[in-house]
C-alpha positions as CSV (number, residue, x, y, z in Angstrom):
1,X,1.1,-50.4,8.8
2,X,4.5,-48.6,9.0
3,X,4.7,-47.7,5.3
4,X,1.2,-45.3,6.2
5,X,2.5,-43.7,9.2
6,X,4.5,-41.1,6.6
7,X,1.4,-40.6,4.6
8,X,-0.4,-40.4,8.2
9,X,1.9,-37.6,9.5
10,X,1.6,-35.9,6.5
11,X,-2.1,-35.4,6.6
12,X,-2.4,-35.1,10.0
13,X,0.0,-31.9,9.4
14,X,-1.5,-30.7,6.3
15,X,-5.0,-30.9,8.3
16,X,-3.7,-28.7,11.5
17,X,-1.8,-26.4,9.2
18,X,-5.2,-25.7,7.8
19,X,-6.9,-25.5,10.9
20,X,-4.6,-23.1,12.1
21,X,-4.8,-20.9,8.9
22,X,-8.9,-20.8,9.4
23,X,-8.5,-19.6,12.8
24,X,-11.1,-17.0,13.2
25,X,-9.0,-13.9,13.9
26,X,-11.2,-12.5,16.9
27,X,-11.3,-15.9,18.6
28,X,-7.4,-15.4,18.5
29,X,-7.3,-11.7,20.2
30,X,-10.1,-12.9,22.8
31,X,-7.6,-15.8,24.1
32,X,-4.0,-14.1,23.4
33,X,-3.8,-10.6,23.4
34,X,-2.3,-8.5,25.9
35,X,-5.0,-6.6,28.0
36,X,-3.7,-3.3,27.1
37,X,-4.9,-4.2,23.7
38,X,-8.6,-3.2,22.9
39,X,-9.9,-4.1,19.0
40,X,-13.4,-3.6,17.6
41,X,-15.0,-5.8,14.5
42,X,-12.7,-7.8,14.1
43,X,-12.6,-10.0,10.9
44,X,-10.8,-12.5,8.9
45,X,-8.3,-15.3,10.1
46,X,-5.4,-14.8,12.4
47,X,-2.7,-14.5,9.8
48,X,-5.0,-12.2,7.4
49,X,-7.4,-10.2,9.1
50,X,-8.4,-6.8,9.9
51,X,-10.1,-4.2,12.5
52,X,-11.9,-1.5,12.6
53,X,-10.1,0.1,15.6
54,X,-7.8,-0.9,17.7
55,X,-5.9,0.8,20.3
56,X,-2.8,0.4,22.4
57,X,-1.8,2.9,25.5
58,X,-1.4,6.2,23.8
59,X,-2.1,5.4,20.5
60,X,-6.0,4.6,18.4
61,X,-5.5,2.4,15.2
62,X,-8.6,2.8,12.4
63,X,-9.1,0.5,9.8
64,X,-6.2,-2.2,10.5
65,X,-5.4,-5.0,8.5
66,X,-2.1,-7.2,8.7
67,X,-0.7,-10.9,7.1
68,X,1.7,-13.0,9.1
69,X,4.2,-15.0,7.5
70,X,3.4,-18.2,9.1
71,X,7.0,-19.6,8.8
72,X,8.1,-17.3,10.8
73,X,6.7,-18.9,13.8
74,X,9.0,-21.7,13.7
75,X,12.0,-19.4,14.4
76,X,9.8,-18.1,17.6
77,X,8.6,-14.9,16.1
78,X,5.6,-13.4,14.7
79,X,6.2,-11.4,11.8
80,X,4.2,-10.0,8.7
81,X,3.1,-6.8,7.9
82,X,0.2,-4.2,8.5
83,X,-1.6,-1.4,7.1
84,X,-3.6,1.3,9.6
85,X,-4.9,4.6,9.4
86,X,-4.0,7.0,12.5
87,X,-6.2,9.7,13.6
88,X,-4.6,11.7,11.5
89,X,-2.7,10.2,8.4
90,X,-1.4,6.4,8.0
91,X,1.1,3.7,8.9
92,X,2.4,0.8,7.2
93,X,5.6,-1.4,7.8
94,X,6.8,-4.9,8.2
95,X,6.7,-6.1,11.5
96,X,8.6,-9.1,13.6
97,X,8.2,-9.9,17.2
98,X,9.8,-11.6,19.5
99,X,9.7,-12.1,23.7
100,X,10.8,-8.0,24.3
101,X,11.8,-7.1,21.2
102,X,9.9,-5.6,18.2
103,X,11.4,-5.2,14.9
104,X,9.9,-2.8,12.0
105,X,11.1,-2.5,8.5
106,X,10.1,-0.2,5.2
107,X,8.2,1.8,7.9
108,X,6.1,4.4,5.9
109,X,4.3,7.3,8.6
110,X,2.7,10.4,7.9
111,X,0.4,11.8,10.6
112,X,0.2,15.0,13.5
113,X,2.3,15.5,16.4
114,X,-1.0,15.8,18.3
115,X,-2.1,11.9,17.5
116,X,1.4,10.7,18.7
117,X,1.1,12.7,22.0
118,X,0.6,9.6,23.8
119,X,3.6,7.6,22.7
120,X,6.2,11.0,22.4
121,X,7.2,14.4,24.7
122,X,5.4,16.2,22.6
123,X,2.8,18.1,24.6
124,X,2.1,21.3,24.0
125,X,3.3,21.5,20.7
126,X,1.7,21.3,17.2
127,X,2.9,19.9,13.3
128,X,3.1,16.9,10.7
129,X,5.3,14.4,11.3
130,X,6.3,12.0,8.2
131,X,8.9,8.7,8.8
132,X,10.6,6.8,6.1
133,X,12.7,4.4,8.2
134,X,14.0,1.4,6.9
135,X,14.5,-0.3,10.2
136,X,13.4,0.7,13.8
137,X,13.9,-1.7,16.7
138,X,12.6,-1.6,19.9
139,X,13.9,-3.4,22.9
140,X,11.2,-3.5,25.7
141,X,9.2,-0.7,24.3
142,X,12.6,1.5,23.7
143,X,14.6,2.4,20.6
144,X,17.6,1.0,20.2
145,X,18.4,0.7,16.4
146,X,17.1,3.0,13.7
147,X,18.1,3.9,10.0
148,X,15.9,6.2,8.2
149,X,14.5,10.0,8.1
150,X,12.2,11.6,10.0
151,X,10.9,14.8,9.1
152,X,9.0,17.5,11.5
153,X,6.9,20.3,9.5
154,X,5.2,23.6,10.6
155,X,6.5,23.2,14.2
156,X,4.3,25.0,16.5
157,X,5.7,25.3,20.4
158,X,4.5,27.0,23.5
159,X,6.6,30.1,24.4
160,X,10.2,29.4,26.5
161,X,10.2,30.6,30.0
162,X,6.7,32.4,29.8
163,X,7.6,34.6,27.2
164,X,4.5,35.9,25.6
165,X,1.3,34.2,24.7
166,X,0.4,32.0,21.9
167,X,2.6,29.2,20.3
168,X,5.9,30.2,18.3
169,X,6.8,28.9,15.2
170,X,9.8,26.8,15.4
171,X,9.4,25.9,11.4
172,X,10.7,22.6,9.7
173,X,13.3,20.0,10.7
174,X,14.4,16.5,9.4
175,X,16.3,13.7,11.5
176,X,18.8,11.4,9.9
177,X,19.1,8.3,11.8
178,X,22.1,6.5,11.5
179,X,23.9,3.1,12.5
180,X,26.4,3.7,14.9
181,X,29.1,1.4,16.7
182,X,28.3,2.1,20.2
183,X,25.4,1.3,22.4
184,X,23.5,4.3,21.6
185,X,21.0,5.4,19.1
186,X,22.0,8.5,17.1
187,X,20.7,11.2,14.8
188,X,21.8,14.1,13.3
189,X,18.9,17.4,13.2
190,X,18.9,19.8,10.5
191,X,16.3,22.9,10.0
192,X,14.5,22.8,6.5
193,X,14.0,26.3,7.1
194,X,11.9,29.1,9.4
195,X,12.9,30.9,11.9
196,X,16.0,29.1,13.5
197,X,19.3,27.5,11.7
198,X,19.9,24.2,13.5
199,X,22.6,21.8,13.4
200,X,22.5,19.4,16.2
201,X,22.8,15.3,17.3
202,X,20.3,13.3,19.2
203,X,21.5,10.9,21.2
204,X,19.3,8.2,22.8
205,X,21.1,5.4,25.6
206,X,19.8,2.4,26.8
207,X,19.1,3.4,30.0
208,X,16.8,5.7,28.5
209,X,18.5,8.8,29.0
210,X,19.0,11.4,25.8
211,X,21.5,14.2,25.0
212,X,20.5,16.8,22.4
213,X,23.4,19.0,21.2
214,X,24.0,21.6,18.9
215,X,24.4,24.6,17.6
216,X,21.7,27.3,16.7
217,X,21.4,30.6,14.7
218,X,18.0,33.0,14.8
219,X,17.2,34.3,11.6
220,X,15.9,37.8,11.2
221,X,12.5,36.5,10.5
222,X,12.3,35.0,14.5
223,X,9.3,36.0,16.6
224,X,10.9,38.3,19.3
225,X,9.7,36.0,22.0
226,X,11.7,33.3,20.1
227,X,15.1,35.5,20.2
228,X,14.4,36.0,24.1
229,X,14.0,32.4,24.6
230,X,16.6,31.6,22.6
231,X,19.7,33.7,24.2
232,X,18.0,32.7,28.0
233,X,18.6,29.2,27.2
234,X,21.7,29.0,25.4
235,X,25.2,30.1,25.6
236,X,26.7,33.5,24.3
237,X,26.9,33.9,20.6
238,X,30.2,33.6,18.8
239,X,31.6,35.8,15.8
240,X,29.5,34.3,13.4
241,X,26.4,34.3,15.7
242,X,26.1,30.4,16.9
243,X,24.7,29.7,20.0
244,X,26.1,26.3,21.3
245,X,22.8,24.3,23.4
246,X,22.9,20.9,25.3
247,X,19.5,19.2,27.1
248,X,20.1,16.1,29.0
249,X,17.7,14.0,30.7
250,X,15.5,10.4,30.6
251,X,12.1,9.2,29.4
């Protein structure tokens, strides 16, 4: 009887590995997903499946699908990746996740300010926003390693301080994220052109606090109501026009 008990074990795991694979994908949400997840026609198994919406606080998925790299599991983490459009453009990455920390890879995003609202201090403003990041961790819903560009386009922002009516154009910017030795998260900020010459570093601390630095130059095509906002809410000029600016605060 002992020589079978290999051949036993074997089949035994070969028949709950199979189980597992079959596992109907919405039985899977109904039992284990977190409340603040809501999902609608759902289909397919629970390591390839999909969803025709599916929403987290602040942000609405359409049109999700994902695989999970099964192995994974036995190092305690649930990885794979996913495809999903946003309300306005898509998503797709590589994603692992483990108690409090979620890790994204080849992340590829191209969608509005105004469908990120939820998730980002962006209110009141209008654009694109397009990601290429390589890596982006998050510890307990924070970021705390990135490497990768973000780009902002066609920047759209109420006026500073009450000055005039309407949204300004702030024009185009891209953020370099880069690894760094400390404990922070850091980014260097660049205009791609418009009305404003930018140079600055975004700096983002575990205890969720940020410090955004720089310097800053209007160009003569600046909305007037730009210029006023501008020289209220930075320091004098020097010789060659630079306005040095520093915002500090937490999220």
């Amino acid at each position: 009887m002992r020589k079978y008990i290999p051949w036993i074990a074997l089949a035994s795991g070969a028949y709950i590995a199979f189980a597992i694979s079959m596992f109907p994908a919405a039985t899977a949400l109904r039992w284990f997903a977190p409340d603040q997840l809501r999902t609608a026609n759902v289909a397919g198994t629970v390591w390839s499946g999909s969803a025709s919406f599916a929403s987290v606080p602040g942000l609405a998925l359409r049109d999700l699908t994902w695989r999970i790299a099964g192995f994974k599991l036995l190092l305690g983490r649930v990885a794979g990746t996913l495809e999903t459009r946003l309300s306005a453009g898509f998503l797709n990455a590589e994603f692992s996740i483990s108690p409090g920390t979620t890790r994204l890879n080849q992340v590829q995003l191209s969608t509005s300010l105004a469908a990120l609202s939820g998730l980002l201090p962006v209110s009141g403003a209008s654009g694109s926003m397009s990601a290429s990041l390589d890596e982006l961790v998050l510890e307990d819903n924070w970021p705390t390693s990135a490497l990768g560009e973000v780009r902002v386009s066609d920047l759209l922002v109420e006026p500073f301080a009450g000055l005039g009516s309407g949204l300004i154009a702030l024009g185009n910017y891209q953020i370099d994220f880069e690894p760094t030795a400390n404990d922070e998260l850091s980014a260097s900020i660049r205009d791609l052109g418009g009305p404003l010459q930018v140079a600055g570093v975004l700096k983002l601390f575990p205890s969720r606090e940020y410090v955004l630095e720089g310097q800053i130059v209007t160009r003569p095509n600046a909305q007037a109501e730009l210029t006023q906002g501008i020289s209220l809410m930075t320091s004098e000029p020097d010789a060659e026009g630079r306005r040095s600016f520093s915002l500090t605060g937490s999220l």
